[in-house]
C-alpha positions as CSV (number, residue, x, y, z in Angstrom):
1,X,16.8,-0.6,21.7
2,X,16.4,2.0,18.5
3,X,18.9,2.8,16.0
4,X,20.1,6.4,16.3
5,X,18.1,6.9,12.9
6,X,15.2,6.6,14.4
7,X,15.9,8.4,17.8
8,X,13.1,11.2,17.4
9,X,10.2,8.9,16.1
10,X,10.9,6.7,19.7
11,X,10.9,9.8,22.2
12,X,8.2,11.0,20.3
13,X,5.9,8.0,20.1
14,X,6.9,7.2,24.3
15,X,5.8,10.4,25.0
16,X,2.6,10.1,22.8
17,X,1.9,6.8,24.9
18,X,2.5,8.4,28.4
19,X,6.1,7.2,28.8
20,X,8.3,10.4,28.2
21,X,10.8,9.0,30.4
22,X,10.6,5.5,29.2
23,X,14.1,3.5,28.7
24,X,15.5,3.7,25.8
25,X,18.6,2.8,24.2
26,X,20.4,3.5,20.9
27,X,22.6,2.0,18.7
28,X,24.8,2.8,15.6
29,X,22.6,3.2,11.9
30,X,22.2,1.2,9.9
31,X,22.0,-2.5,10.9
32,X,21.7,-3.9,7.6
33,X,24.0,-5.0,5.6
34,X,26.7,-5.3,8.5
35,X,28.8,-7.5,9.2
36,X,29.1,-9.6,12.1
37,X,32.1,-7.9,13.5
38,X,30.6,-4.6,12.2
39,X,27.8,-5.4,14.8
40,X,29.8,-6.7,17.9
41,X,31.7,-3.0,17.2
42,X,28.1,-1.5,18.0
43,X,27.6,-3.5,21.0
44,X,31.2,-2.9,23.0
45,X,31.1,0.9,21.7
46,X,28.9,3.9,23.1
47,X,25.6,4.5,22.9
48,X,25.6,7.7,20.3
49,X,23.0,9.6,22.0
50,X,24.1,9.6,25.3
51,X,27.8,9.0,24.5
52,X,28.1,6.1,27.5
53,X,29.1,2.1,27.0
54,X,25.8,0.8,25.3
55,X,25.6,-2.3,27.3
56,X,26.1,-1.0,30.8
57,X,23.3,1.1,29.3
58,X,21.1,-1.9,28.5
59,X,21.8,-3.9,32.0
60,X,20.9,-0.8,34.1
61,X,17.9,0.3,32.2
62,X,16.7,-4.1,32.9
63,X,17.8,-4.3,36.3
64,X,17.7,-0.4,38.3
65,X,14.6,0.7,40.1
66,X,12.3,3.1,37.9
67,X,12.2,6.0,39.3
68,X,8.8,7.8,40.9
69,X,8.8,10.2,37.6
70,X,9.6,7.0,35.2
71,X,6.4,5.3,36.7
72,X,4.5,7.9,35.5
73,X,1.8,6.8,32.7
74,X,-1.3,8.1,31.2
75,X,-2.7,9.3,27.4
76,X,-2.5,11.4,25.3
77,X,-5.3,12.5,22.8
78,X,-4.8,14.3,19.7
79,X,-6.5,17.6,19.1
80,X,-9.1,17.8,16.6
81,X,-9.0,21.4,16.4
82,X,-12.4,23.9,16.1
83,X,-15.4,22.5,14.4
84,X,-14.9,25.3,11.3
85,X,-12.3,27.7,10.3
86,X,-12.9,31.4,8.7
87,X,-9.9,32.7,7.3
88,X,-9.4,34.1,3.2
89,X,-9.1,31.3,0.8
90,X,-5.5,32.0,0.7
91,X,-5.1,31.4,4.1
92,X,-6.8,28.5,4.7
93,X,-4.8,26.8,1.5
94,X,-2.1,27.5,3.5
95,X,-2.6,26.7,7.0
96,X,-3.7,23.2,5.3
97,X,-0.7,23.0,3.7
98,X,1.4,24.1,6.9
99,X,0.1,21.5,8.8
100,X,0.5,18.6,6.9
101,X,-3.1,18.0,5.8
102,X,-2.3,18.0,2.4
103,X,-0.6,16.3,-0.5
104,X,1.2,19.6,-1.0
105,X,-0.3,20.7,-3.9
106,X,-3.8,22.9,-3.7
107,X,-7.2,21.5,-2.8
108,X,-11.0,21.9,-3.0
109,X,-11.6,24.2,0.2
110,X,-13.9,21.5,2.3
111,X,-16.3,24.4,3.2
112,X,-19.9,23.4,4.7
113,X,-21.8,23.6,1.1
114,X,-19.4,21.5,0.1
115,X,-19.1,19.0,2.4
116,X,-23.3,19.0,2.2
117,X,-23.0,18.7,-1.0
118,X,-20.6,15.6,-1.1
119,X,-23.2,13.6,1.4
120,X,-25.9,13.7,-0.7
121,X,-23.5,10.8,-2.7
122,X,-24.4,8.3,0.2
123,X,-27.4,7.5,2.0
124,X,-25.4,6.3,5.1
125,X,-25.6,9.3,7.9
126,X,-23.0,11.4,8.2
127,X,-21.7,10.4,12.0
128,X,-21.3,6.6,11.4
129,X,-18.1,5.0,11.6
130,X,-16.5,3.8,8.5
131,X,-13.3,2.4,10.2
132,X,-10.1,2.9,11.5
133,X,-6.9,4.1,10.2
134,X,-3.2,3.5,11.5
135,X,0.2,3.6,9.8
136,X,1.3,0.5,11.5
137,X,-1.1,-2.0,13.6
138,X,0.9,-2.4,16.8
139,X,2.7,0.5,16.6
140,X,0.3,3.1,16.6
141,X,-2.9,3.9,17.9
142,X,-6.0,3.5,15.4
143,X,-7.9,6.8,14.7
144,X,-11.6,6.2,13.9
145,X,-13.7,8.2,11.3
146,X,-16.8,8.8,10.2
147,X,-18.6,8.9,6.8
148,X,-18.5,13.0,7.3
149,X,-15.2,13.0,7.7
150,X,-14.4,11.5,4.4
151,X,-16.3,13.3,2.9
152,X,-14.8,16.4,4.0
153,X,-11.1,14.5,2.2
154,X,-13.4,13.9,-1.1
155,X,-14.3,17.4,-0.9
156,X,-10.2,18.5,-0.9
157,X,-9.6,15.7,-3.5
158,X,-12.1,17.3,-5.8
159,X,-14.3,14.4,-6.3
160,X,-17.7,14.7,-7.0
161,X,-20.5,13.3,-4.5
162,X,-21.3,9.9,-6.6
163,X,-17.5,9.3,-6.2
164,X,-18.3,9.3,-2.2
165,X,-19.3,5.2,-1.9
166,X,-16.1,4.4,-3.7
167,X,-14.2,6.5,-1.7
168,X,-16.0,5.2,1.3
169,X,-15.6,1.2,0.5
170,X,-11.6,2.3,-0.2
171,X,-11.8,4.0,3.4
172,X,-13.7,1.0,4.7
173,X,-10.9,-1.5,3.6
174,X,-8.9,-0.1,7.1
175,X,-6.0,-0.4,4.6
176,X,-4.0,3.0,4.3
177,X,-2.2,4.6,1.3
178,X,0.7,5.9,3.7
179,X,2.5,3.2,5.8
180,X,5.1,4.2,8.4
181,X,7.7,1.3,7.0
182,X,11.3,2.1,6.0
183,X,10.5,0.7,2.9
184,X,8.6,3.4,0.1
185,X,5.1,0.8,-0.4
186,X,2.5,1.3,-2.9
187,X,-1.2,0.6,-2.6
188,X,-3.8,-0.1,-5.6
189,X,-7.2,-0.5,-5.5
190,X,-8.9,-2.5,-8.4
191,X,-12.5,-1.3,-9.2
192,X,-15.4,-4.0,-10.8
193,X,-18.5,-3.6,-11.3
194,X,-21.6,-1.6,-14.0
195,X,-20.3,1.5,-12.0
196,X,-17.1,2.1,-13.7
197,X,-19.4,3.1,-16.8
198,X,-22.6,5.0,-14.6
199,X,-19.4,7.1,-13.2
200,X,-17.4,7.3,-16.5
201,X,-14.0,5.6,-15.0
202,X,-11.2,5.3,-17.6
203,X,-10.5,2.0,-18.1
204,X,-9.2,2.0,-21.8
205,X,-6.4,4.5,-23.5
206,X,-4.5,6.0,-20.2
207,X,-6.7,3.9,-17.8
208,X,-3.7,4.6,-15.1
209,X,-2.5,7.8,-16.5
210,X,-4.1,11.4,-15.4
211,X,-7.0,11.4,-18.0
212,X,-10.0,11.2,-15.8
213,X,-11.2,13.1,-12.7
214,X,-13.3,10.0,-10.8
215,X,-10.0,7.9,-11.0
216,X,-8.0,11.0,-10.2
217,X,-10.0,12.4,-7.2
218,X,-10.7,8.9,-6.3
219,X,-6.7,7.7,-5.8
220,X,-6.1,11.1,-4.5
221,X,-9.0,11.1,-1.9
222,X,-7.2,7.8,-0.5
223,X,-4.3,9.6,0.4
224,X,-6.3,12.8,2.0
225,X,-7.8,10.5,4.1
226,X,-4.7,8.4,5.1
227,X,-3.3,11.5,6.3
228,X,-6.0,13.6,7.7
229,X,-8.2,10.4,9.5
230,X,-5.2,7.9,10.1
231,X,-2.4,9.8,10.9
232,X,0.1,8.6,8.2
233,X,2.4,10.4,6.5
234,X,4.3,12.5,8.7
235,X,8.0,12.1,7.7
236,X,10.3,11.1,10.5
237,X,7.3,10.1,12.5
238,X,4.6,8.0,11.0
239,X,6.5,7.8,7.7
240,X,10.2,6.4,7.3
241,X,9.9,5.6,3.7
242,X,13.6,6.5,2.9
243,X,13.1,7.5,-0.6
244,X,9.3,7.9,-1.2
245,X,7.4,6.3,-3.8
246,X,5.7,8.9,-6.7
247,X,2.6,6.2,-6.7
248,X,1.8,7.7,-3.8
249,X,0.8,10.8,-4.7
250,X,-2.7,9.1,-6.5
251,X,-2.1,5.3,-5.9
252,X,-2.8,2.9,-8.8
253,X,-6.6,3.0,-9.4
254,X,-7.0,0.3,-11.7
255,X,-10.4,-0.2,-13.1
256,X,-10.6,-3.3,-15.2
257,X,-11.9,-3.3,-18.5
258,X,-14.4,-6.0,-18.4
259,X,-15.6,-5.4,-21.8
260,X,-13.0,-6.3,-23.8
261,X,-11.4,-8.6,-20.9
262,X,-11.6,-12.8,-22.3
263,X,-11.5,-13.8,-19.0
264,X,-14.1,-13.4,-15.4
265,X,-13.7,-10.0,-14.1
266,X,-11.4,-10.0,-10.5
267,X,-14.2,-9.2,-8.2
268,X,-16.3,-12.4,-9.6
269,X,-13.2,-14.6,-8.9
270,X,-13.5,-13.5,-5.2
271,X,-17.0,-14.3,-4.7
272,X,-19.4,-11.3,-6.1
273,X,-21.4,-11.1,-8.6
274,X,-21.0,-9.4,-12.0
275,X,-23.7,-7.2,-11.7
276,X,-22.0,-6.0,-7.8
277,X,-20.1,-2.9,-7.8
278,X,-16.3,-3.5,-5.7
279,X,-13.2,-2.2,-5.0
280,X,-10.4,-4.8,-4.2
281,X,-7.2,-2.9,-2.1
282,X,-3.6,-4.4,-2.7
283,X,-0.4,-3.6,-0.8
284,X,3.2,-3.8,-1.6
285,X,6.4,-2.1,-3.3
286,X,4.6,-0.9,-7.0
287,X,4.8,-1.5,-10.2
288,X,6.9,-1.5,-13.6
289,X,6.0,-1.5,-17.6
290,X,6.8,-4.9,-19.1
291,X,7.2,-6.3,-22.6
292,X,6.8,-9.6,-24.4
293,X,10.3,-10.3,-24.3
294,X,13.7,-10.1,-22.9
295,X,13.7,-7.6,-25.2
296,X,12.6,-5.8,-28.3
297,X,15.8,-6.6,-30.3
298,X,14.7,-10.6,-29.8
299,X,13.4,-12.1,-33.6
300,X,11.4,-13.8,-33.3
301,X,9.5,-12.5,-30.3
302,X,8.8,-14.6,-27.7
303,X,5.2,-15.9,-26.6
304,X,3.3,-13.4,-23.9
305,X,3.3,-16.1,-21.4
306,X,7.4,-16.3,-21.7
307,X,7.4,-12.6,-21.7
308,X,5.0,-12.2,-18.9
309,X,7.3,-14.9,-17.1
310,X,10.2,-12.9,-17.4
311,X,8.9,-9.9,-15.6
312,X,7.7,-12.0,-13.1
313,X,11.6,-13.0,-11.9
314,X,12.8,-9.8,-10.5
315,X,9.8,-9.6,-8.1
316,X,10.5,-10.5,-4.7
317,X,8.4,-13.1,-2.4
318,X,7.5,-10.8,0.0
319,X,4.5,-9.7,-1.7
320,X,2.6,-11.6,-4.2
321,X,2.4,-10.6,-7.5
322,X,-0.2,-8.1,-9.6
323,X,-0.2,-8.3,-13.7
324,X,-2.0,-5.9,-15.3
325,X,-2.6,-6.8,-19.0
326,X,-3.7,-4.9,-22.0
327,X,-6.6,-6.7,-23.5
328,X,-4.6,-7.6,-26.8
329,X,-2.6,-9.3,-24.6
330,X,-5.5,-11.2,-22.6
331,X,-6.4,-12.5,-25.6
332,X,-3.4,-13.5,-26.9
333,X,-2.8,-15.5,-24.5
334,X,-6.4,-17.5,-24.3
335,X,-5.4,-18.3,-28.0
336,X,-2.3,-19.8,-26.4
337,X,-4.1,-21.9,-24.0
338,X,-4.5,-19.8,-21.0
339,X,-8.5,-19.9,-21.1
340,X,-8.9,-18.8,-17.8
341,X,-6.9,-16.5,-15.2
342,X,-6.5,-19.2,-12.7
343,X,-4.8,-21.2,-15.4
344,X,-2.5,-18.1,-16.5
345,X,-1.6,-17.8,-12.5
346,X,-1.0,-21.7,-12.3
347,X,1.3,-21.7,-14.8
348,X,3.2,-18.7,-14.0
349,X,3.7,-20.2,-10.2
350,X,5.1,-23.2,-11.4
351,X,7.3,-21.7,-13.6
352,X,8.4,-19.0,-12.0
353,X,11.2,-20.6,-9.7
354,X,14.7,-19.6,-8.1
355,X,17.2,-21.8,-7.0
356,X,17.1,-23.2,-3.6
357,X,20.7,-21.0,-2.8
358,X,18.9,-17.8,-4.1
359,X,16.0,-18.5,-1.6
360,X,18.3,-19.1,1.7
361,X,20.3,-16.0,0.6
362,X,16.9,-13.8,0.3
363,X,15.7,-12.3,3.8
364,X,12.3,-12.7,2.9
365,X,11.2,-16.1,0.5
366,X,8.0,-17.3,-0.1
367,X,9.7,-20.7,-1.7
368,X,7.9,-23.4,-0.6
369,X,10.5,-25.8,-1.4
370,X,12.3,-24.9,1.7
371,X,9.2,-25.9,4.0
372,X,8.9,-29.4,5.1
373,X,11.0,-32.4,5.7
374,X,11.6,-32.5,2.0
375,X,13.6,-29.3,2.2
376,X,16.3,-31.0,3.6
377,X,16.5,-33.2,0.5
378,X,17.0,-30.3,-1.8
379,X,20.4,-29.2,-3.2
380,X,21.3,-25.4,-4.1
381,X,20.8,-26.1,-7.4
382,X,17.7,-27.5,-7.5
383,X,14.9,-24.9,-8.4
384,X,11.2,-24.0,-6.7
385,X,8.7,-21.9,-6.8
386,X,8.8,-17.9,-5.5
387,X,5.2,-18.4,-4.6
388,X,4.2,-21.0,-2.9
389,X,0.8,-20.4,-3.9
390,X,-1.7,-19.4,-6.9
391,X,-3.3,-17.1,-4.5
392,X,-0.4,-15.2,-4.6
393,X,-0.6,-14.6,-8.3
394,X,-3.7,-12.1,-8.9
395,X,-4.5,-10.6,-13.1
396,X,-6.9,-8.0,-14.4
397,X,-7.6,-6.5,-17.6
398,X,-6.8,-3.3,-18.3
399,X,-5.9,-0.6,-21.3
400,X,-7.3,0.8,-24.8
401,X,-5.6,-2.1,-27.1
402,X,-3.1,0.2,-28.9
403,X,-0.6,-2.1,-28.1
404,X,-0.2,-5.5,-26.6
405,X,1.7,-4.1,-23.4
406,X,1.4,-5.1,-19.9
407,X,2.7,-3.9,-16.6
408,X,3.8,-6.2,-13.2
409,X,3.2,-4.9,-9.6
410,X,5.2,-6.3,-6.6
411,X,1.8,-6.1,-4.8
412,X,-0.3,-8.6,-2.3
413,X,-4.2,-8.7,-2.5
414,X,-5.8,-7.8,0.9
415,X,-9.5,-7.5,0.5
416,X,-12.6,-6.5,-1.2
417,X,-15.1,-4.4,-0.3
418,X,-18.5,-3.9,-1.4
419,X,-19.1,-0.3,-3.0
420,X,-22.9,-0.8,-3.2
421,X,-23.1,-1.0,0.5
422,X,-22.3,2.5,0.4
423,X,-24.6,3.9,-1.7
């Protein structure tokens, strides 16, 4: 059963799979937010595509015979098209553009001395497998891709070949920029390691702003190759985002600034060394500017950590949360005590609560007041944490110390991945 909203991505997707004729039946959009009566209306009326009583629908499609053409299965496999294209440089801009290979605004033509070119960057060969690349585990097949291949998407991003083994440990995460949700995610990718300075990465006045071409190239290559080697971002089909998200267009390439940073730089807190080059991929709804207050009008200003606290609230416990701090403010708040990140985090998870009614209202809670035998014990009024965990709670260093700002993303960690293995 699909919502009529989604009748087109269904057929499509049967079909894809071998099933054209596969049963499906459709109800009323949308299902959230309705209520229960709202829904049993659904269930007695029709089925809008068809126009016939949905439930007789549902019992015969369960319970009738398939038919000799419904048994019918097999594969489908996507074309590829010709090894090269010759066309005007005109041309080819557009036919990239008309078929969705793009980010809709103009690339580097990936033409053979190009693509050469961008190789030299690795010393891996050109036909091994980096990964694979879906919009949805489950829901749709994995493509596979080799090192070639994103190369050819560095090419259009217009990075430069000793971007490739960045490029290629983002690619190698398996975690794309284009997710076929409902909801509008974000990804980030946090970069560590001496080769933020060998490659010149911005991470000090505008570290996330479009001052540099390796961060540029680099956030905009990730979305090339979500499109191009994982077949995401096809609205209506292996996209629903309802609204979009503009993060999207480059995702957030953080590169922390380990020079002025107090505290261990991220990738050392998962396990590498300083002197190890890594990217570390996050996932979830984006990101927001914060302050050290409730707001600026408050005398006197509150601490960072109550500040930081207070953008910390909104988020929701579906995904863990990101902070991304100036160094003025990493070191104001090691002079309040926080010596260490994983005391920052600690702090912030125990502090940063909701009331047990707020949690069984929420569809998605990470409280983990309301696991255990002890839940039943707790009144609505009684507060706990939105994280149930420090590992939820990630921080890096970030910015050019013009002011003590910071800025909060909704986002989960997911991996690392060694950039040095690319090289």
């Amino acid at each position: 059963m699909v919502t009529i909203a989604f009748k087109d991505l269904a057929l499509t997707n049967a079909a894809k799979k071998g099933m054209p004729l596969e049963r499906i039946c459709f109800t009323p959009h949308p299902i959230w937010g309705k209520s229960e009566a709202e829904m049993y209306a659904y269930l007695e009326g029709n089925d809008p595509v068809r126009g016939i009583p949905l439930m007789k629908e549902v019992v015969d499609a369960l319970t009738k015979p398939l038919t000799d053409d419904e048994k019918e299965t097999g594969t489908t496999t996507p074309s590829v098209g010709p090894p090269t294209y010759v066309d005007t440089a005109d041309n080819l801009q557009r036919y990239y553009m008309d078929n969705g290979m793009t980010d809709f605004m103009p690339i580097i033509l990936p033409t053979q001395e190009k693509v050469d070119a961008m190789l030299k960057g690795t010393s891996h060969h050109a036909d091994e497998v980096v990964g694979q690349l879906t919009p949805a585990r489950g829901a749709f097949p994995a493509w596979q891709f080799t090192v070639k291949q994103v190369a050819v998407n560095a090419a259009m991003a217009g990075a430069e070949p000793e971007y490739l083994p960045v490029i290629l440990a983002i690619a190698a995460s398996e975690l794309p920029s284009l997710s076929s949700s409902t909801n509008s995610f974000a990804t980030a990718a946090i970069i560590n390691g001496p080769i933020r300075d060998k490659l010149n990465m911005n991470y000090g006045i505008g570290a996330m702003g479009p001052f540099s071409q390796v961060n540029a190239s680099v956030g905009r290559a990730w979305t090339l190759l979500s499109k191009n080697l994982g077949n995401c971002g096809l609205p209506g089909e292996t996209y629903m985002g309802t609204q979009g998200n503009v993060v999207e267009f480059n995702n957030l390439i953080i590169v922390e600034n380990e020079k002025d940073s107090p505290w261990t730089p991220f990738h050392v807190q998962k396990g590498f060394k300083p002197e190890e080059n890594v990217v570390s991929v996050f996932f979830g709804y984006g990101i927001s500017q914060g302050q050290g207050g409730k707001g600026s009008a408050i005398k006197p200003v509150p601490q960072f950590d109550q500040g930081l606290l207070y953008n910390f609230t909104p988020l929701t416990s579906i995904f863990g949360a990101l902070a991304v701090l100036d160094p003025l403010v990493a070191k104001d708040l090691v002079e309040l005590g926080y010596e260490t990140k994983e005391k920052l985090c600690d702090w912030l998870q125990k502090n940063a609560t909701l009331t047990v009614r707020d949690a069984k209202t929420m569809l998605f809670t990470g409280g983990a007041g309301l696991r255990g035998p002890q839940a039943a014990t707790l009144k609505d009024d009684d507060l706990i944490p939105r994280w149930p965990s420090t590992a939820l709670l990630n921080v890096v260093v970030v910015g050019g110390q013009t002011n003590p700002y910071y800025q909060v993303a909704n986002m989960s960690y997911s991996k690392s991945v060694s950039i040095d293995k690319w090289m």
